[in-house]
C-alpha positions in Angstrom: 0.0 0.0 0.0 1.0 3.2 -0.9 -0.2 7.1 0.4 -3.2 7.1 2.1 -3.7 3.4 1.5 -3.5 3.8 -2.6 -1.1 1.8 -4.6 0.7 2.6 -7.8 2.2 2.1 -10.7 4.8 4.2 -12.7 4.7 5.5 -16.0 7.6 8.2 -15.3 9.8 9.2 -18.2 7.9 6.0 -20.1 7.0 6.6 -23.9 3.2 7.2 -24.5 3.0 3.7 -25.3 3.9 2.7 -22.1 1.7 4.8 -19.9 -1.4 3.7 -22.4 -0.2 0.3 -21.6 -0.1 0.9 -17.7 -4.1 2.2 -18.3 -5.2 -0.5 -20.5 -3.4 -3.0 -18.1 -4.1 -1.9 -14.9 -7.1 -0.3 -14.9 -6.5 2.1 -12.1 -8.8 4.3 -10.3 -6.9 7.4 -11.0 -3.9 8.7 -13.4 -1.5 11.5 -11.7 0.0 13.5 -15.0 2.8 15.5 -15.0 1.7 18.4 -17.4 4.3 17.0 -20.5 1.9 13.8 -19.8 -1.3 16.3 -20.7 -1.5 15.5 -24.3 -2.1 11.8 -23.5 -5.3 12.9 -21.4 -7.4 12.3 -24.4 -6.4 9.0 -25.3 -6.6 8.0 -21.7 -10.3 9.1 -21.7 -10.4 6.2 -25.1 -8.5 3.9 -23.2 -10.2 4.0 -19.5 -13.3 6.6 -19.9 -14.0 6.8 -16.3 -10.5 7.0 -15.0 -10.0 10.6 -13.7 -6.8 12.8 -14.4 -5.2 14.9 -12.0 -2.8 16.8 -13.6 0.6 18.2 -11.7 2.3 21.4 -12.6 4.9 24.0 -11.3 3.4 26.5 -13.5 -0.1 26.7 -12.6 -2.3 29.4 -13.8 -5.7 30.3 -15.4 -4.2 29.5 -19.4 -3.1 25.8 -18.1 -6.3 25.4 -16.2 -8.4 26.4 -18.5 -6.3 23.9 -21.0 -7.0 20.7 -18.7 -10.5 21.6 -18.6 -10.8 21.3 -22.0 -9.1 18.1 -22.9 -10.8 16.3 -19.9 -8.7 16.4 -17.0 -10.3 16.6 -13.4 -8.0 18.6 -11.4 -5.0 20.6 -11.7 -2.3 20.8 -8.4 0.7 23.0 -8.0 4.1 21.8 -7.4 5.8 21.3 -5.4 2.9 19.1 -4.2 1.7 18.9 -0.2 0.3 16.1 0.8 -2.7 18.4 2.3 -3.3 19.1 -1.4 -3.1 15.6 -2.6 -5.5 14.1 -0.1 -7.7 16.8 -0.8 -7.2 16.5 -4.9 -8.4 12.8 -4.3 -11.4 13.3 -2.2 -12.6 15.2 -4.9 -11.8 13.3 -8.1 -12.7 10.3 -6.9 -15.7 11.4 -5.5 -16.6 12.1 -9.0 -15.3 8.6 -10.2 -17.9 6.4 -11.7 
């Protein structure tokens, strides 16, 4: 078991390939993006529809916000993260989750 009783997988520095792979695989209940994973929001909503995205960032602001929105993803957090943050990032996202 990982944080707050979750456990993971990795898809860090891992081609898009991979990470699709990890979704198809795995099926998990959430994906953590860093923002160069945004791109592959969409094809994670083809892959696992219900699966939600929280995407991580240490440039936050309205433009990049109003970018997730728009390609699907649930929730945007600021790095460095706090773990305050993340629990709270969670209760909302997968409050949402199908």
């Amino acid at each position: 078991m990982g944080i707050f009783g979750f456990a993971g997988s990795s898809a860090y520095d891992a081609w898009r390939s991979q990470a699709l792979m990890i979704v198809e695989d795995e099926r998990p209940l959430l994906a953590l993006a860093e923002e160069m994973l945004a791109e592959l929001a969409c094809e994670f909503r083809r892959v696992a529809p219900g699966v939600p995205i929280v995407l991580m960032s240490g440039y936050v602001g309205a433009q990049l916000a109003q970018r997730a929105a728009a390609i699907g993803i649930n929730d945007v957090l600021r790095k460095p993260l706090q773990r305050r943050d993340l629990a709270e990032s969670l209760a909302r996202v997968m409050g949402s989750a199908p």
